[in-house]
C-alpha positions in Angstrom: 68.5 119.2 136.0 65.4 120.1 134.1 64.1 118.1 131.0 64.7 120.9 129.2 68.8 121.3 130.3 68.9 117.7 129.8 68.4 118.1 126.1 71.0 120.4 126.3 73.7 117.6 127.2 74.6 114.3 125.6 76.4 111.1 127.0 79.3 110.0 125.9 78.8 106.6 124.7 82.1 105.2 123.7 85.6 106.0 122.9 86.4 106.3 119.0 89.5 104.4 117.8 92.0 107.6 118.1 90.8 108.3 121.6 88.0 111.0 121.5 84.6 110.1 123.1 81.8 109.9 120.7 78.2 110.3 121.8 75.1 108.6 120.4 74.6 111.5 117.5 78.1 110.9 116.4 79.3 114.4 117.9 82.9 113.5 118.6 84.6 115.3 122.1 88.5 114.9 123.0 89.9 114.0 126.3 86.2 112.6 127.2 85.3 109.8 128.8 81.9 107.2 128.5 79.5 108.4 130.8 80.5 112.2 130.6 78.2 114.9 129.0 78.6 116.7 126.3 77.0 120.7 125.9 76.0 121.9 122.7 78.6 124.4 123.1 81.2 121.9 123.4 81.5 121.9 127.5 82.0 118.7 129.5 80.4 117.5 132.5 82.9 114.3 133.5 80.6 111.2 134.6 81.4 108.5 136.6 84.2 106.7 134.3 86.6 110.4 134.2 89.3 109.9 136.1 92.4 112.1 136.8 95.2 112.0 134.7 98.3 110.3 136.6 101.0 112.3 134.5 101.3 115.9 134.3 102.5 115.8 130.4 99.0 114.8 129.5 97.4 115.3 127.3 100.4 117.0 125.2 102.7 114.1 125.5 101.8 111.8 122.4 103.0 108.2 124.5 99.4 108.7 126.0 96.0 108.9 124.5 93.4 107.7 127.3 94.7 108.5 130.7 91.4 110.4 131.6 89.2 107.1 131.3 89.1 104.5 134.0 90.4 100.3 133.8 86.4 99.4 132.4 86.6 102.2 129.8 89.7 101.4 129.0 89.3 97.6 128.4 85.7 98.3 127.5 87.9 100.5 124.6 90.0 97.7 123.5 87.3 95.5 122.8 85.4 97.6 120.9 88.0 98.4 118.7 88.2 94.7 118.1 84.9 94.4 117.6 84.6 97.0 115.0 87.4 95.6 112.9 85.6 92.3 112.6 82.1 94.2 112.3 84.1 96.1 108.9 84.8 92.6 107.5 81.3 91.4 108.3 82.2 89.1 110.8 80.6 88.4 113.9 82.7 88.7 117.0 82.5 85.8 119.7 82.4 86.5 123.2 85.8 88.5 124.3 87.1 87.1 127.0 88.4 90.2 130.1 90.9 92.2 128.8 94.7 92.0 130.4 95.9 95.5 130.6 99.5 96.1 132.0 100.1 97.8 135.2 101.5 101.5 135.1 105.3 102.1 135.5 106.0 98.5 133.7 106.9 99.3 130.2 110.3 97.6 130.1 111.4 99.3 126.2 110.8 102.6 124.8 111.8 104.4 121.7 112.6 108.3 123.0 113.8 111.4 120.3 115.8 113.5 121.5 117.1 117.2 120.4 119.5 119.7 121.3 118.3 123.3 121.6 121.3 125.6 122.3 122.0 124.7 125.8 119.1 122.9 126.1 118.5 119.3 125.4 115.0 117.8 124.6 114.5 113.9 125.5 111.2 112.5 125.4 107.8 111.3 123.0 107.0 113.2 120.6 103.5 115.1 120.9 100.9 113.9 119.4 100.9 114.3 115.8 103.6 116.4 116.0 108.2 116.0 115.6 108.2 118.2 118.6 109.1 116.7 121.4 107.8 116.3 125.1 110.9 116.9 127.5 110.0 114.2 130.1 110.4 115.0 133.4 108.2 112.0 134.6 106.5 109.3 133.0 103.4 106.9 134.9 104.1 104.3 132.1 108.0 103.4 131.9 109.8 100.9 134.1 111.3 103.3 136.7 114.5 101.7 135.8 114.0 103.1 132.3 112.6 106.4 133.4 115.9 106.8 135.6 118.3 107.1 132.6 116.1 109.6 131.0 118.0 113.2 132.8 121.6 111.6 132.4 121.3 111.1 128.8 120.7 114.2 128.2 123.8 115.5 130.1 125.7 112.8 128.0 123.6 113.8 124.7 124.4 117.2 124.9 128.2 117.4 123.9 127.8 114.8 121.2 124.9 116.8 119.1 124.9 120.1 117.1 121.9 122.9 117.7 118.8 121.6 116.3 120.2 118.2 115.2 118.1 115.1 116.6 119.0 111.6 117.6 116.9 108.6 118.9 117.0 106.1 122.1 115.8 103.1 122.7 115.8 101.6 126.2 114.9 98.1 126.6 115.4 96.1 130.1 117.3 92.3 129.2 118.2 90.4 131.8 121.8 92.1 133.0 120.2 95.7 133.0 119.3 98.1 130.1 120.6 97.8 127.1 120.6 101.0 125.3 121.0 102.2 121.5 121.4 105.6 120.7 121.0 106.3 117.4 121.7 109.3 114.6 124.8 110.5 117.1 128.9 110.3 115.7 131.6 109.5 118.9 134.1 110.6 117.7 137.6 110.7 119.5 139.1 109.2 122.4 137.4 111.6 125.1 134.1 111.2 123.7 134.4 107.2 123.6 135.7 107.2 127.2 132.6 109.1 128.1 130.5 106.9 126.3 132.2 104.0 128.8 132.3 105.9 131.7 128.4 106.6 131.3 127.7 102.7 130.9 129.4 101.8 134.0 128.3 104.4 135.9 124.7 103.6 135.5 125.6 99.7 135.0 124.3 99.5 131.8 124.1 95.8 130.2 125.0 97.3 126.6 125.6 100.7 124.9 125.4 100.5 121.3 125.6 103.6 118.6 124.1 103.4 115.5 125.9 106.7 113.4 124.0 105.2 110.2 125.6 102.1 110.1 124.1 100.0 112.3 124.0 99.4 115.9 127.7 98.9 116.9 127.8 98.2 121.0 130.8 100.3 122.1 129.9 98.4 126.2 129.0 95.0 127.1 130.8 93.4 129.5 128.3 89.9 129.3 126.3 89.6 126.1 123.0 90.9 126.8 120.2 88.0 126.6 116.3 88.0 127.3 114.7 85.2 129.2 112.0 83.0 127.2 110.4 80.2 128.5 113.2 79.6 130.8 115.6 79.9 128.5 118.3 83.3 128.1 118.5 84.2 124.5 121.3 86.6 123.1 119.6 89.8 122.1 120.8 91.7 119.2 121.0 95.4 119.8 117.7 97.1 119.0 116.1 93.9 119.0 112.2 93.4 119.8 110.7 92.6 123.0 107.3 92.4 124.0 106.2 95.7 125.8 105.7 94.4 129.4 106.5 91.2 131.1 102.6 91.1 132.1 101.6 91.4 128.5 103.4 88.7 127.7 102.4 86.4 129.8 99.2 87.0 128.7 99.8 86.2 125.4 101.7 83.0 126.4 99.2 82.2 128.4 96.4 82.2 126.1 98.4 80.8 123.4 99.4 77.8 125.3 95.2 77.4 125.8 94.7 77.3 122.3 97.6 74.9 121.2 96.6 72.6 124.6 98.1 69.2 123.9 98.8 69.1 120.0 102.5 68.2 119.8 103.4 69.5 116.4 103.2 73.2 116.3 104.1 75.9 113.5 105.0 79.0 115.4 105.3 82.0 111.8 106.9 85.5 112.6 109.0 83.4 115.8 110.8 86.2 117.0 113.2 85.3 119.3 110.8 82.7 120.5 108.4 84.2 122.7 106.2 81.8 122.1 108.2 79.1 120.2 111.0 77.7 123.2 108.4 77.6 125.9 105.6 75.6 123.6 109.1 73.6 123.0 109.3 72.2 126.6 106.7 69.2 125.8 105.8 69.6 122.1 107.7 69.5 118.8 108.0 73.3 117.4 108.9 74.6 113.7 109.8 77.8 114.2 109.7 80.7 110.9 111.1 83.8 111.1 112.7 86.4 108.6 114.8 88.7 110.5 118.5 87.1 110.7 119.9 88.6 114.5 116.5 87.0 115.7 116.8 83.4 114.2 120.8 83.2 115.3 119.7 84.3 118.5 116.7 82.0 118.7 118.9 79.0 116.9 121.6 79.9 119.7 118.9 79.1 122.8 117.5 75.9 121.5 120.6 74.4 120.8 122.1 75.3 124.7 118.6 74.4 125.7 118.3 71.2 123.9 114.7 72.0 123.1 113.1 70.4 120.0 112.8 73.3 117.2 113.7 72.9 114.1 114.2 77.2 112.9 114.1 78.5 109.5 115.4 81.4 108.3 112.5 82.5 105.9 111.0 85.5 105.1 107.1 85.3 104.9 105.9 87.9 102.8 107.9 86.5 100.3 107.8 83.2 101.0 104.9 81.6 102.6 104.5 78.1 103.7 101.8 76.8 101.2 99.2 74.1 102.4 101.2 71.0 102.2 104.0 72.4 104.1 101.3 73.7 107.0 99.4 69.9 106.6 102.3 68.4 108.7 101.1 70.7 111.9 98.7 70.5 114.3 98.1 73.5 115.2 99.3 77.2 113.7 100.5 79.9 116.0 101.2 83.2 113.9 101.9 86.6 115.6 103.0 88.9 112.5 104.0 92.6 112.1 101.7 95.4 111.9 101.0 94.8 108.3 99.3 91.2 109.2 99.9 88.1 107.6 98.0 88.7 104.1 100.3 86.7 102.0 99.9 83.4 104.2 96.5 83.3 104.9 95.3 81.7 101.4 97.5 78.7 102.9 96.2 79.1 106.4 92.7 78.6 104.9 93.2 76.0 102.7 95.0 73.2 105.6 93.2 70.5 106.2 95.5 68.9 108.9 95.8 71.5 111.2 93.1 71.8 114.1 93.9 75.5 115.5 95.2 78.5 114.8 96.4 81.1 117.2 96.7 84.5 115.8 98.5 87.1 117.9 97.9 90.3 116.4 99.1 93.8 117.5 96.4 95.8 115.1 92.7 94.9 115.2 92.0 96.5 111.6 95.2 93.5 109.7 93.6 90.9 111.7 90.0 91.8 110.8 91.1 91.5 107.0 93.0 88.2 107.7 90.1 86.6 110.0 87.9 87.3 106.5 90.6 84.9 104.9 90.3 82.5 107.7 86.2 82.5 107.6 85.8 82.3 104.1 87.8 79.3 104.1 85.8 77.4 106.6 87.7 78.0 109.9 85.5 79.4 113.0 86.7 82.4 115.4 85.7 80.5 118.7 87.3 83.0 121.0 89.7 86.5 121.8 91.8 87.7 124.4 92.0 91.6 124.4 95.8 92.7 125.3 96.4 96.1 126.9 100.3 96.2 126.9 100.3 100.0 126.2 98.6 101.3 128.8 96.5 104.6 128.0 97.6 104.2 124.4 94.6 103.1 121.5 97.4 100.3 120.7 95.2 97.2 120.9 96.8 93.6 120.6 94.9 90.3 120.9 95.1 86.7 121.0 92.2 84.9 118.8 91.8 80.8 118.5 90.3 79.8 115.5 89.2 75.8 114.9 87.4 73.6 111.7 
């Protein structure tokens, strides 16, 4: 290529934080990847990191934003949107450690929409953007045991929606099976409840719940349905959360366990079900806050069988937060909050004087950039962070940062 052509063509530099590449001008290019070149009249020459997509619904399927880039762009991605969160709060990042992305074919819950169009009937993500939805007929993300429910519900949806009405499904593997919730859907009548039975055994279901606006009301369940944590099976309420893939979350326990190392009194705030809480419980002491109420019977139900030492509280957070005296009897903090971050216990957070480290879990770079601000101006130090790629292809970015006085 001629100097002249060259100057015709710019690299790719990165990838922005809603998955277009960007190049060093700030010219922004979709489905690119770092490395490619960009024409002046918008072409693409694909460079070294462009890779095939693995599903033929992308790019129009809105589950996926970055199956075109390789593993290093993608977890070269994911720590540059850290990064920049940090960088917007003036902070300066400390060396990220590699990033642990999730194998393809492992996600192990989805949330799926679903639509009826005449005799037709729609089951997928939605596009991108967009309420219209992708009819999947494969998927390089899902558990295949997921992915293998997707064509029978739609045969069962079909008879139990109107033209153009819409319901939701979420899938989610526990440890007897799936466990299933369809929602926005009425069963009404004896045939249609047998069907709803029939379809549960047939595919050996652990649980089929309906929500018709009411909450989820399981209709099958012949064990109750339970997630394994730390060695422990705790009953999981219908719906219930569950982190993406069973990778991820090792990930996350792993580095949290790193960070706590061998302080025996440990906060764990926004406890879940106890991801984190019942195996931190096998050698340490563990108070364990949480504001959702299937979650905290669930998690109170597994210590107790388990005899592990947690003492649970029923507290909601946001409204609520544990103030400095109450986090002085800890020795270390793990948090791992909502989308929305942790903004009304950070004040707190900042102003201990007892507790040695913090580990922050976070599931959105631009909450935990705002927070870490809290954390710094108070005196704490961000010593290290874990990039987590649970989603794979996705610009969902979760972490794990340890922070010490």
């Amino acid at each position: 290529m001629s100097d002249e052509a060259v100057k015709d063509w710019e690299p790719i530099v990165r990838i922005a934080a809603r998955g277009e590449g960007i190049t060093a001008d700030g010219r922004h290019s979709p489905l690119s990847a770092p490395g490619d070149l960009l024409g002046l009249d918008g072409s693409l020459q694909w460079g070294p990191h462009h890779v095939e997509p693995p599903c033929r619904h992308f790019p129009k399927c809105g589950g996926c934003q970055l199956q075109q880039v390789d593993d290093q762009s993608y977890a070269d991605f994911l720590g540059q949107r850290i990064t920049g969160a940090l960088a917007q709060q003036k902070i300066d990042a400390p060396p990220l450690a590699p990033a642990a992305l999730s194998a393809s074919g492992t996600r192990r819950r989805a949330s799926l929409h679903a639509e009826r169009q005449g005799k037709r009937m729609l089951l997928g993500f939605n596009e991108a953007q967009s309420h219209h939805i992708v009819d999947l007929r494969m998927c390089a993300v899902l558990d295949p045991k997921l992915f293998a429910l997707v064509d029978p519900l739609r045969r069962l949806l079909h008879p139990m929606l109107r033209d153009r009405r819409a319901a939701g499904v979420q899938m989610t593997l526990v440890d007897q099976g799936v466990d299933l919730l369809i929602e926005k859907v009425e069963v009404d009548g004896l045939a249609a409840i047998e069907g709803l039975n029939d379809f549960a055994q047939a595919h050996g279901l652990a649980r089929l719940s309906v929500d018709d606006g009411y909450g989820p009301q399981p209709r099958w369940e012949p064990e109750p349905a339970t997630v394994t944590l730390g060695g422990v099976a705790v009953p999981f309420p219908a719906g219930g959360f569950l982190q993406a893939t069973a990778e991820g979350e090792a990930a996350l326990l792993a580095e949290v366990e790193a960070i706590v190392g061998d302080a025996r009194l440990v906060a764990d705030l926004f406890a879940g079900l106890g991801t984190f809480a019942l195996p931190l419980a096998r050698t340490r002491r563990v108070y364990a806050a949480e504001g959702a109420r299937d979650a905290v019977l669930g998690l109170k139900a597994a210590a107790d069988r388990s005899q592990r030492m947690i003492g649970i509280d029923h507290r909601d957070l946001f409204r609520r937060p544990l103030d400095a005296a109450e986090l002085d009897r800890f020795d270390v903090v793990v948090l791992d909050p909502p989308r929305a971050g942790a903004r009304e216990q950070m004040p707190a957070l900042a102003a201990t004087t007892k507790v040695r480290r913090i580990a922050y879990v976070s599931c959105n770079p631009s909450t935990f950039g705002r927070d870490a601000r809290t954390l710094v101006e108070g005196g704490w130090r961000l010593e290290r962070i874990t990039p987590v790629g649970q989603f794979r292809w996705s610009t969902h970015t979760e972490l794990v940062a340890a922070f010490a006085r």
